[in-house]
Residue frames as qw, qx, qy, qz and C-alpha x, y, z in Angstrom:
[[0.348, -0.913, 0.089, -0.193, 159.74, 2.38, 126.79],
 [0.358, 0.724, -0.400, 0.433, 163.34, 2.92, 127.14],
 [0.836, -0.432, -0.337, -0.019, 164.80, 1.19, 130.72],
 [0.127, 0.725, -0.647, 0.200, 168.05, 1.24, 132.87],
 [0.993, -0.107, 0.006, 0.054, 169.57, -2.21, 134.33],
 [0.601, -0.653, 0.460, 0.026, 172.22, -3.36, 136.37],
 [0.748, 0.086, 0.582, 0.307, 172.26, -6.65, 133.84],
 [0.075, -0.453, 0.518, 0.722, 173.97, -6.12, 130.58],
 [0.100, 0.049, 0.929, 0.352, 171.32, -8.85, 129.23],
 [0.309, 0.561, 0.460, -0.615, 168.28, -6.82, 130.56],
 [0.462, 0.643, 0.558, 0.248, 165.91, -6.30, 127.67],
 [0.152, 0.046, 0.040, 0.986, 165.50, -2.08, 126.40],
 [0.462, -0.374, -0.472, -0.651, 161.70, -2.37, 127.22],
 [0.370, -0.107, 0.645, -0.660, 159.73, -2.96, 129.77],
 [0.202, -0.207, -0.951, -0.109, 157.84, -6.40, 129.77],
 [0.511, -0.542, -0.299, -0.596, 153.99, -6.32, 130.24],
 [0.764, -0.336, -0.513, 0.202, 154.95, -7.99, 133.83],
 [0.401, 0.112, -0.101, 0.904, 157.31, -5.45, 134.55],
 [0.120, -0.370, -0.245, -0.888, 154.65, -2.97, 133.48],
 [0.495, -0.591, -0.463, -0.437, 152.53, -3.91, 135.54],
 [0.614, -0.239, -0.435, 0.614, 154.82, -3.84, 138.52],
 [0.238, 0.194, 0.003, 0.952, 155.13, 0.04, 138.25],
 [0.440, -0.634, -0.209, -0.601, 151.40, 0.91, 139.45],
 [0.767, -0.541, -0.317, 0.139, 152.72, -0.48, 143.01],
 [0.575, -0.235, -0.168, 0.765, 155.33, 2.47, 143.06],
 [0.133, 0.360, 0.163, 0.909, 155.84, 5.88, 143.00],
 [0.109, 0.090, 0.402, -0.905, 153.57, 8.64, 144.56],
 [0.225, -0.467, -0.770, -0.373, 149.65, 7.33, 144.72],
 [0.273, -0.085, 0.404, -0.869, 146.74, 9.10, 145.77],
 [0.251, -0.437, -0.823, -0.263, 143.29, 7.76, 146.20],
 [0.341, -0.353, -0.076, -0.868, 139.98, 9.90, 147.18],
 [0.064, 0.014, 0.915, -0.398, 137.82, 8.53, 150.46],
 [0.259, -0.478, -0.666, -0.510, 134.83, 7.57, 149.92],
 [0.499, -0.575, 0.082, -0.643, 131.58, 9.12, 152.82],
 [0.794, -0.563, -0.113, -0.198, 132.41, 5.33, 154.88],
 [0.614, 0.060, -0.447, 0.648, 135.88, 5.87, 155.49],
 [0.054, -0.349, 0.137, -0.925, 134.88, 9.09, 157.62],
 [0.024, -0.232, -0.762, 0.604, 133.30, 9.21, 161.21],
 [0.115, -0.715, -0.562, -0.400, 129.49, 10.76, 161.37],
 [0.047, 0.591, -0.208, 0.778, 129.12, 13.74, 163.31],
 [0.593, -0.631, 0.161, -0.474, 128.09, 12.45, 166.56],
 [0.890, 0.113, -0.360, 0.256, 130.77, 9.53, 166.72],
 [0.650, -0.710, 0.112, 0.248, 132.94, 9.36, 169.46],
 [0.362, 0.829, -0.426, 0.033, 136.59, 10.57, 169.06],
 [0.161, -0.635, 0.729, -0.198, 137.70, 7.70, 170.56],
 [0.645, 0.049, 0.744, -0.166, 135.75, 4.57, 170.75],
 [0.294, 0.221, -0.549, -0.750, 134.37, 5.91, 166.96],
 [0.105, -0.360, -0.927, 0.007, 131.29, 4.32, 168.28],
 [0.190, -0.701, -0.347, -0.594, 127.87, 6.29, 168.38],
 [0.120, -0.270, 0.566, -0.769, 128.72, 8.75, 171.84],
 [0.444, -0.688, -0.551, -0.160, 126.82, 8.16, 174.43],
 [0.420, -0.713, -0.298, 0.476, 126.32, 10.29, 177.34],
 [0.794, 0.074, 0.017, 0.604, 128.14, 13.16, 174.94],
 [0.211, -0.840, -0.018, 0.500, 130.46, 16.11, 175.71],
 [0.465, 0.817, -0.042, 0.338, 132.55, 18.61, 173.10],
 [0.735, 0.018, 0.003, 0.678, 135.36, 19.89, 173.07],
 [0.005, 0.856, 0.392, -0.335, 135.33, 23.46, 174.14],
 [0.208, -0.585, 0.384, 0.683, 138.18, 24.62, 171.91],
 [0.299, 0.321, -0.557, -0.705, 137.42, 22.83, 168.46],
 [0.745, 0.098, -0.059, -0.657, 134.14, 21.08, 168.77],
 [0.485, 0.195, -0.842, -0.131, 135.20, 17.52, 169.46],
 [0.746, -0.360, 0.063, -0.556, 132.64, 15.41, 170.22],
 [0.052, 0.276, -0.895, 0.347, 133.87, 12.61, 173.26],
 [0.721, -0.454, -0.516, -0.085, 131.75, 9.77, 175.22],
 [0.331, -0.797, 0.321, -0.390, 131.73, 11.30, 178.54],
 [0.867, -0.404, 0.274, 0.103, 133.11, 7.81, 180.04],
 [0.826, 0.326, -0.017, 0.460, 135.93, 7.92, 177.22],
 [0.139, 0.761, -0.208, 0.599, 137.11, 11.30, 177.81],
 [0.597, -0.728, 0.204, -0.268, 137.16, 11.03, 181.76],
 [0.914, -0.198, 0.241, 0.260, 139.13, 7.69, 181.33],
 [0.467, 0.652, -0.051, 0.596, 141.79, 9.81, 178.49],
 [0.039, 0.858, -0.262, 0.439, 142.16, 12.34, 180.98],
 [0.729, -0.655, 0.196, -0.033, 142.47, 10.35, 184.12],
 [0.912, 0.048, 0.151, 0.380, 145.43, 8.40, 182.12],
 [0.492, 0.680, -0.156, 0.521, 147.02, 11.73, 180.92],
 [0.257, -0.885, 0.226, -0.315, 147.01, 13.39, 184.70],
 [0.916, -0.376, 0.135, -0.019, 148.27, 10.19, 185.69],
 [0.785, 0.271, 0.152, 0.535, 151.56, 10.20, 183.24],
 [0.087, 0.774, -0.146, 0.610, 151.88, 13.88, 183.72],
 [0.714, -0.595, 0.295, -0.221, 152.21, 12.99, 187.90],
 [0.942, -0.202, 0.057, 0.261, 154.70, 10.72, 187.09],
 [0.594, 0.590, -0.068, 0.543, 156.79, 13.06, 185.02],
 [0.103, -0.855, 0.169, -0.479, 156.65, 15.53, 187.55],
 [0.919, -0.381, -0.037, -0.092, 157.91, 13.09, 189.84],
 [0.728, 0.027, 0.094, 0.678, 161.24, 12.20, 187.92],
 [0.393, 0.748, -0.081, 0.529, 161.46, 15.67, 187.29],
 [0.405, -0.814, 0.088, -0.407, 161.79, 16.35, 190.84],
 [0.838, -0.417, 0.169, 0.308, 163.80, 13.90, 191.84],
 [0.574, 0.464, 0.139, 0.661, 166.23, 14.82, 188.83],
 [0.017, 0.815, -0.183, 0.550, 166.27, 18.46, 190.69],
 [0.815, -0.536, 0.117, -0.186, 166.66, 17.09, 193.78],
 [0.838, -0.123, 0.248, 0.470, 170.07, 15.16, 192.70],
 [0.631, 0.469, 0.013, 0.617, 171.44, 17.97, 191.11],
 [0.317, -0.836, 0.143, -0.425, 170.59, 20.23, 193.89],
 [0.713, -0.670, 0.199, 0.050, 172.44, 17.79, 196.10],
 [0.816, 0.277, 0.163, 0.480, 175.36, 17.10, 193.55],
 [0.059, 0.927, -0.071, 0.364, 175.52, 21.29, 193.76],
 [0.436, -0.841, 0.185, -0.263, 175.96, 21.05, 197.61],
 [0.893, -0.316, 0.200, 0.251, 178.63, 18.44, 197.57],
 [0.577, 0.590, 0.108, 0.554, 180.65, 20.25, 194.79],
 [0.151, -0.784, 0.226, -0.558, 180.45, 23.63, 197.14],
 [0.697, -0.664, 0.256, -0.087, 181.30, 21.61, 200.18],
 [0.862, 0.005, 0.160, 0.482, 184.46, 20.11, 198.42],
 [0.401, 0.687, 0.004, 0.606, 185.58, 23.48, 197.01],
 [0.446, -0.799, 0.179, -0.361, 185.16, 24.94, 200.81],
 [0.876, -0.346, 0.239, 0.237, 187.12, 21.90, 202.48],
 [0.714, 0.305, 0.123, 0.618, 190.04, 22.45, 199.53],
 [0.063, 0.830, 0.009, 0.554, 189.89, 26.36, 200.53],
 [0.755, -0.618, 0.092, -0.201, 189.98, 25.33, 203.91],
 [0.879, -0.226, 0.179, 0.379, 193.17, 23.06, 203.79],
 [0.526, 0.568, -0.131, 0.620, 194.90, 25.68, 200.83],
 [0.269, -0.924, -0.042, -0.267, 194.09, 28.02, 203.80],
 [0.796, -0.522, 0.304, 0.036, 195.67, 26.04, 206.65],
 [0.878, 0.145, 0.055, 0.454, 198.92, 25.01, 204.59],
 [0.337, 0.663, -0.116, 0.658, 199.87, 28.70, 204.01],
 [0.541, -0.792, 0.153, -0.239, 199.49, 29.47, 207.71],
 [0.876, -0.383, 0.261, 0.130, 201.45, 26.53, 208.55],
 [0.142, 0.737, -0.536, -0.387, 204.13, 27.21, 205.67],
 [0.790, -0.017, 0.576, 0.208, 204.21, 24.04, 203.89],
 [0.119, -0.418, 0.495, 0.752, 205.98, 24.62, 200.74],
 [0.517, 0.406, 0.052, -0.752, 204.29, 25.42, 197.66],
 [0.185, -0.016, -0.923, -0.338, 204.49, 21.55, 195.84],
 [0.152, 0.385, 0.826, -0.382, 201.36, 20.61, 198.23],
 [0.147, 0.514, 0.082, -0.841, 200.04, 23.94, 197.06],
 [0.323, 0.468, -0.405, -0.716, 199.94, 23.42, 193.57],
 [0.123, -0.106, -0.986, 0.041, 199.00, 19.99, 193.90],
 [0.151, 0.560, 0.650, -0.492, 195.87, 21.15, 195.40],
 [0.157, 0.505, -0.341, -0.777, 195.79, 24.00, 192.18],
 [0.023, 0.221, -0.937, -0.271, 195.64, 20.93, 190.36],
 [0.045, -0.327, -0.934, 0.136, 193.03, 18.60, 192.04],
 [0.274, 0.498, 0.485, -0.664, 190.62, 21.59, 192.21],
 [0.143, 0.516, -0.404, -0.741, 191.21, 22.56, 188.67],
 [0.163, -0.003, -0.957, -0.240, 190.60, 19.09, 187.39],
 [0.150, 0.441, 0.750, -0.469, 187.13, 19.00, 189.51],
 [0.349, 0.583, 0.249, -0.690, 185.99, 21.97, 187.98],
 [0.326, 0.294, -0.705, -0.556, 186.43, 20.39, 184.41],
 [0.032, -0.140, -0.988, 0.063, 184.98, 17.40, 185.43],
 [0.173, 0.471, 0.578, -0.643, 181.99, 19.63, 186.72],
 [0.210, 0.560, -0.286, -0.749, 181.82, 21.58, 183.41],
 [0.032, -0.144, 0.936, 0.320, 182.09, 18.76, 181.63],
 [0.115, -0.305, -0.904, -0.276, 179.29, 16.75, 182.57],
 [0.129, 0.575, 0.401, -0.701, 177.31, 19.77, 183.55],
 [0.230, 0.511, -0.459, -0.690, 177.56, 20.96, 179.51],
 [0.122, -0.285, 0.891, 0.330, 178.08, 17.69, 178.05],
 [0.369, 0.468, 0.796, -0.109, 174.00, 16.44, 177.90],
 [0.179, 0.836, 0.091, -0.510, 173.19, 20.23, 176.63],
 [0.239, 0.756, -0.291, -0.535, 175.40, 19.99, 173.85],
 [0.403, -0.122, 0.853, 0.308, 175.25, 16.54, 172.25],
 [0.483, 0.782, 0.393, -0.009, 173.03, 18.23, 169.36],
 [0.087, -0.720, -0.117, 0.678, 174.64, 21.18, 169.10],
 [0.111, -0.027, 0.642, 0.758, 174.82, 20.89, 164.77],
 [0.116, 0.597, 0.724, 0.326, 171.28, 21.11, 164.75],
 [0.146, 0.127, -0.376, 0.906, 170.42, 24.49, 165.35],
 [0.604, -0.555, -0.436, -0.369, 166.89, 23.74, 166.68],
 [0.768, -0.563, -0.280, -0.120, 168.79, 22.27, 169.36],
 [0.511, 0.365, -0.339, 0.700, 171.45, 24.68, 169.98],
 [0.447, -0.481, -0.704, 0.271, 171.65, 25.92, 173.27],
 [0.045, -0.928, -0.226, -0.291, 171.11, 29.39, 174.58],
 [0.331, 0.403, -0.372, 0.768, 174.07, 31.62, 175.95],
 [0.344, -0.492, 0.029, -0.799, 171.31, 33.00, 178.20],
 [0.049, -0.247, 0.878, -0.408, 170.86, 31.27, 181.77],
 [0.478, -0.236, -0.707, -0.464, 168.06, 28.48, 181.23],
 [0.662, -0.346, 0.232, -0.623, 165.21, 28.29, 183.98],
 [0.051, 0.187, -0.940, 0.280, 165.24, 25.70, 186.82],
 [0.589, 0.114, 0.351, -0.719, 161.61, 25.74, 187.20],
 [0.252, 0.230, 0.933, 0.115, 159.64, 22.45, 185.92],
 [0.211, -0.054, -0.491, -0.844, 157.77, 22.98, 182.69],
 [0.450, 0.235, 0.658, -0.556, 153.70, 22.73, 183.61],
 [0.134, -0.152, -0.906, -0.372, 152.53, 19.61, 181.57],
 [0.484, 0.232, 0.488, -0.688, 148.63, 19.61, 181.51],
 [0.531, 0.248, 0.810, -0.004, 146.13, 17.28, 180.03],
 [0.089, 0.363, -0.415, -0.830, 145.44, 18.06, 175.82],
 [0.743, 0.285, -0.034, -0.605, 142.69, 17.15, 173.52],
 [0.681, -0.160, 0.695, 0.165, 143.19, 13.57, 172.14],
 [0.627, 0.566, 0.496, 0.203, 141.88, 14.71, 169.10],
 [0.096, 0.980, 0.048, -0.167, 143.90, 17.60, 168.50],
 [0.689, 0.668, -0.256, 0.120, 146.35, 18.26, 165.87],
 [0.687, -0.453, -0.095, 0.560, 150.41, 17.63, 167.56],
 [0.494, 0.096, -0.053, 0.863, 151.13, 20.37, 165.95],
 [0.332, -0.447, 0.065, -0.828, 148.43, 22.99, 167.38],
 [0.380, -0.020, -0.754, 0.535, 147.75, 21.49, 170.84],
 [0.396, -0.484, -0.040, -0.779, 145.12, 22.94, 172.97],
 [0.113, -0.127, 0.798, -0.577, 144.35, 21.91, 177.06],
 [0.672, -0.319, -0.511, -0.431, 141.37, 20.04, 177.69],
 [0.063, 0.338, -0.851, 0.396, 139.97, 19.53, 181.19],
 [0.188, -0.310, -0.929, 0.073, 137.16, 18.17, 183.14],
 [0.091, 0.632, 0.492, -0.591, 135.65, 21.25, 184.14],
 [0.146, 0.320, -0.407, -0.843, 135.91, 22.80, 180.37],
 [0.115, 0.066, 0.965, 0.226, 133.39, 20.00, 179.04],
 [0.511, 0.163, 0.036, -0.843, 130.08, 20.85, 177.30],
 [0.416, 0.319, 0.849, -0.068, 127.33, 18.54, 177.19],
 [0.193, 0.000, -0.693, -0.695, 125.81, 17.67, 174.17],
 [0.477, 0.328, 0.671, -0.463, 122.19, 17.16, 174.16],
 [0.118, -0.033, -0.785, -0.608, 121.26, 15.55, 170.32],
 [0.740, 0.198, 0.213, -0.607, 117.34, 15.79, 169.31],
 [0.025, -0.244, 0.865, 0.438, 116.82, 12.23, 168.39],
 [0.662, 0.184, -0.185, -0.702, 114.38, 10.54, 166.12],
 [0.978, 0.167, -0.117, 0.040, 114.00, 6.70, 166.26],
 [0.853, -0.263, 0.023, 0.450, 117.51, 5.70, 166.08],
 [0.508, 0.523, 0.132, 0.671, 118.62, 8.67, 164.03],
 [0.313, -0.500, -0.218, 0.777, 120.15, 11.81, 165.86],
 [0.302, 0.690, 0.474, 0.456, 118.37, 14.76, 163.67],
 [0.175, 0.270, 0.041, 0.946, 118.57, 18.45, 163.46],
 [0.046, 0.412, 0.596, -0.688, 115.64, 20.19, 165.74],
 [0.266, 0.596, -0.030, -0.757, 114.54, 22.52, 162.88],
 [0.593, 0.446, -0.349, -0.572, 114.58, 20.73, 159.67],
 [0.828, -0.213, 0.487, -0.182, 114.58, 17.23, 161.25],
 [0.879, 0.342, -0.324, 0.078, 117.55, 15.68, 159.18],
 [0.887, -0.420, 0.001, 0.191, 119.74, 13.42, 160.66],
 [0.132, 0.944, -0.253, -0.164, 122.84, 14.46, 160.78],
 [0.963, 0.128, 0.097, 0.216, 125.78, 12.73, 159.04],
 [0.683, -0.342, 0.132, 0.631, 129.55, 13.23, 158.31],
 [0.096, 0.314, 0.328, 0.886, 129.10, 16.35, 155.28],
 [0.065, -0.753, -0.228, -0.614, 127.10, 18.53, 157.40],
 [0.170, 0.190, -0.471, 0.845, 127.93, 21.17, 159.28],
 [0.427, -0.708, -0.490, -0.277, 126.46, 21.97, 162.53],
 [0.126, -0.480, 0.325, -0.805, 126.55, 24.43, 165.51],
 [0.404, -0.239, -0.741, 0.480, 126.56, 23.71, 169.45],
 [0.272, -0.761, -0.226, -0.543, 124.61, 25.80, 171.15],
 [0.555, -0.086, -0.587, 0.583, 126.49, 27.23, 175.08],
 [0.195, -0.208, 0.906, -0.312, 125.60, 26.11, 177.78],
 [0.760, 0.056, 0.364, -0.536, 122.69, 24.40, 177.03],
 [0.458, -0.303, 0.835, -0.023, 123.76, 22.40, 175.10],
 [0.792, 0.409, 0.444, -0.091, 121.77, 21.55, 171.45],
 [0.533, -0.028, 0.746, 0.399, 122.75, 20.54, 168.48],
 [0.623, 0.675, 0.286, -0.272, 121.19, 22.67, 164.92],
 [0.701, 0.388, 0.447, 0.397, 122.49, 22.62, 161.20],
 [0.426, -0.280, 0.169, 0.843, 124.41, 25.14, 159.78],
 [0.045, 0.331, 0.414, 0.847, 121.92, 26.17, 157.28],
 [0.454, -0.749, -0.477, -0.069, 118.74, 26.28, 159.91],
 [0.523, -0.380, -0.243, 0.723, 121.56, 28.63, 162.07],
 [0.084, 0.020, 0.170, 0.982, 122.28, 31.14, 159.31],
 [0.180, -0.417, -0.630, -0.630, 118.03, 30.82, 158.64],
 [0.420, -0.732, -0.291, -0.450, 116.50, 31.13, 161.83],
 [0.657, -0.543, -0.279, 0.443, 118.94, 31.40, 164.88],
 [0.456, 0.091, 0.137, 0.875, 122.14, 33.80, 163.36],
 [0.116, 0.780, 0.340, -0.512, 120.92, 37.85, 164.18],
 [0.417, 0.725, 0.394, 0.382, 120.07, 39.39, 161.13],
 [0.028, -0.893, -0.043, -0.448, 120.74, 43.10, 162.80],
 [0.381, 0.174, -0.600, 0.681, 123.22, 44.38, 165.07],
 [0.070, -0.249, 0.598, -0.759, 122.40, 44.30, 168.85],
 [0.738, -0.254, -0.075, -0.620, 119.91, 41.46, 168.44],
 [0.587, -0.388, 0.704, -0.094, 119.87, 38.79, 171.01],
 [0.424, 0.152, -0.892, -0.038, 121.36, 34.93, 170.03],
 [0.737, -0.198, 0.441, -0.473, 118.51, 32.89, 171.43],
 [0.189, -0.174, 0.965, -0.051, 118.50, 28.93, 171.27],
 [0.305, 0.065, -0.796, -0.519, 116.09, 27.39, 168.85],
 [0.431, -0.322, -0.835, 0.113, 115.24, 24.18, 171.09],
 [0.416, -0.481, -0.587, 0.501, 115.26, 26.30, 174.37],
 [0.043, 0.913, 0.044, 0.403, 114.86, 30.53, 173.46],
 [0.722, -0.500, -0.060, 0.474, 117.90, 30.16, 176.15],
 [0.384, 0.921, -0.060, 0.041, 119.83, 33.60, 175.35],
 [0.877, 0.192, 0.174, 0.405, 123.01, 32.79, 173.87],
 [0.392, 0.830, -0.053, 0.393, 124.34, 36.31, 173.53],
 [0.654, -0.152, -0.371, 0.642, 127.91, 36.91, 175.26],
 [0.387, -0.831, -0.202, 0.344, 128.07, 39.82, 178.22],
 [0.488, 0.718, -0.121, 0.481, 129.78, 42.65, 176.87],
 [0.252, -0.878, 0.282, -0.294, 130.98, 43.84, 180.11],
 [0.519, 0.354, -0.721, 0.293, 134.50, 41.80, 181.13],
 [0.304, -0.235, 0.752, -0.536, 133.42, 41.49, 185.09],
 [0.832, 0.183, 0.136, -0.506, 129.78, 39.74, 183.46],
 [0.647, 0.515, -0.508, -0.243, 132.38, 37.54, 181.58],
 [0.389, 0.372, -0.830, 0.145, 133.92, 36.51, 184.22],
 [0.530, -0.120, 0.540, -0.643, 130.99, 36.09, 186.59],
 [0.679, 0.303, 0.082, -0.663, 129.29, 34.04, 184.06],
 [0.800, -0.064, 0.568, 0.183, 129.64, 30.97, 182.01],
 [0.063, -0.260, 0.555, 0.788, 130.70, 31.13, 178.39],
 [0.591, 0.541, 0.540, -0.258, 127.72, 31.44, 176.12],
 [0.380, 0.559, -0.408, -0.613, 127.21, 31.39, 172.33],
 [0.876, 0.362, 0.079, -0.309, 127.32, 29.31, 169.50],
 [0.376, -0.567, 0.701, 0.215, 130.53, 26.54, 169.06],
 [0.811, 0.327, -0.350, -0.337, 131.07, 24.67, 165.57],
 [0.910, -0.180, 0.373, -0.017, 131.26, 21.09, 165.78],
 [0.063, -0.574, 0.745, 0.335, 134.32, 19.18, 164.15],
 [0.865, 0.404, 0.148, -0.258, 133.51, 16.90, 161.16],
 [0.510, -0.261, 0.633, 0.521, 135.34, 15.02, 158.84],
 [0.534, 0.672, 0.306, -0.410, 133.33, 14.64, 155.45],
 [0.608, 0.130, 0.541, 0.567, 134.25, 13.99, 152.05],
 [0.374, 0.747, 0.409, 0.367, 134.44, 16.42, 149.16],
 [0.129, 0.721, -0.119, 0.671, 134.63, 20.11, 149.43],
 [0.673, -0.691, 0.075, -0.253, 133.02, 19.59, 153.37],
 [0.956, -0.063, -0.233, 0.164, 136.62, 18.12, 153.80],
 [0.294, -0.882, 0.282, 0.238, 138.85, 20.59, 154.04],
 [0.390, 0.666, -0.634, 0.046, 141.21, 19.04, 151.67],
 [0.098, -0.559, 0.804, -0.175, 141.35, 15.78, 153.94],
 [0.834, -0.015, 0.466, -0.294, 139.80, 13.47, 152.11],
 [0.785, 0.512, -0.341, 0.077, 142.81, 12.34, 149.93],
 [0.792, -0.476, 0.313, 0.217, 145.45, 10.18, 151.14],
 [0.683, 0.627, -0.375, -0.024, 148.66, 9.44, 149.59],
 [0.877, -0.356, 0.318, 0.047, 151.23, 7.01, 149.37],
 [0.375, 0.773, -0.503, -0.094, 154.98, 6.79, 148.21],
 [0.973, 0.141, 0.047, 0.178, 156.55, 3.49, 147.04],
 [0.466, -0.502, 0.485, 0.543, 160.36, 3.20, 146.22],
 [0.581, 0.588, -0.220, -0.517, 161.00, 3.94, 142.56],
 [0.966, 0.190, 0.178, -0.008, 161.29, 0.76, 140.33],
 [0.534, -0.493, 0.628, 0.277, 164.47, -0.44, 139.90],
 [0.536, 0.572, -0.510, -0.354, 164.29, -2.83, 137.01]]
């Protein structure tokens, strides 16, 4: 195998040492096996069997109720501070405003009072001057933060007059993607209520336990836990306009068609839990990869 090299004395091969260097570069993948991957009732945070546990009401992430409370209490807390500096930060430019207008009035005020009094127009333009210079200065470092991107054109600015209003920061899933985002508070939380066997958390209906390759369905507001295939077999309605009743509890499960019943009511139905899993049950995320620098020689 044919090489390039820096050295003129470098062999035209590649040495079995060499060779063997080359499996530590370049683009590697490798397939996870079922114990790199959480089980379906694992916390999203400790990644310790939940206890006490609640879901995510948006995509089915299951939380220890003491982890999540402590997640959020730390996010409202960092989100209170922002709002904090933001406010001061309006606060100094709101008073940086009123001293700018109360110098432009005092200079309007004295151009005023010179022309009454006739002083002659050097003073005049002097003052022409000293305002003129202000309002660059003002421009300046009014502009100057806004446009120290301005080649990217994400982070070009808008022609159009940007809102003064503080952006409203609210607490987000921990487990949720950064790029799809989704709020997450304390009152949105659904308790979980696992049927368990011995130590093993099982399905209600076909009493297997449930692990990280199977899917399974929440049940709202009550709260159980059944397998995806026991769902489609004996929960899922077969016929339009039959109730969604609850397995564990015959709790009916079917959302209010009328919008005022929606909003009197809680949210009811049937929420899929989030899983990793390996294989197909992965979604495509049970390969990793990894890029090296290419070998050199």
């Amino acid at each position: 195998m044919a090489r390039h090299s820096k050295r003129n004395t470098a062999l035209a091969f590649f040495t079995s040492y060499e060779r063997s260097l080359l499996s530590q570069y370049g683009r590697q993948k490798q397939r996870l096996s079922n114990d790199s991957f959480r089980e379906l009732d694992t916390c999203q945070l400790c990644l310790m069997k939940s206890r006490d546990p609640v879901a995510c009401p948006t995509d089915g992430h299951i939380f220890c109720r003491e982890c999540v409370v402590e997640n959020l209490i730390s996010q409202l807390t960092e989100i209170k501070r922002m709002n904090k500096e933001i406010e001061v930060k309006q606060q100094e430019e709101a008073e940086k405003e009123a001293e700018d207008e109360e110098k432009s009035r005092q200079s309007e005020i004295r151009r005023f009072e010179m022309l009454q009094s006739g002083i002659g127009g050097s003073a005049k333009r002097k003052l022409d001057e000293q305002d003129s210079n202000s309002r660059k200065r003002r421009s300046t470092e009014t502009y100057e933060p806004k446009l120290s991107a301005f080649w990217i054109p994400s982070l070009t600015p808008s022609i159009e007059k940007q809102s003064s209003e503080a952006p409203k920061l609210n607490p987000v899933c921990p487990s949720s993607e950064p790029e799809h985002t989704h709020n997450l508070s304390l009152k949105s939380l659904l308790s979980v209520s696992f049927e368990e066997q011995g130590k093993a958390r099982v399905c209600p209906s076909c009493i297997k336990p449930f692990g990280s390759a199977m899917d399974a369905y929440l049940t709202v507001p009550c709260g159980h836990v059944i397998c995806k295939n026991c769902y489609d077999k004996v929960m899922k309605p077969q016929h339009s306009g039959e109730k969604l009743c609850c397995f564990v509890c015959s709790e009916d499960l079917t959302a209010p068609s009328n919008h005022k019943a929606k909003s009197k009511t809680k949210h009811r139905g049937v929420l899929f839990l989030a899983k990793e899993g390996t294989g197909y049950s992965g979604g495509g995320k049970a390969v990793v990869e990894k890029i090296g620098v290419a070998f050199q020689g």
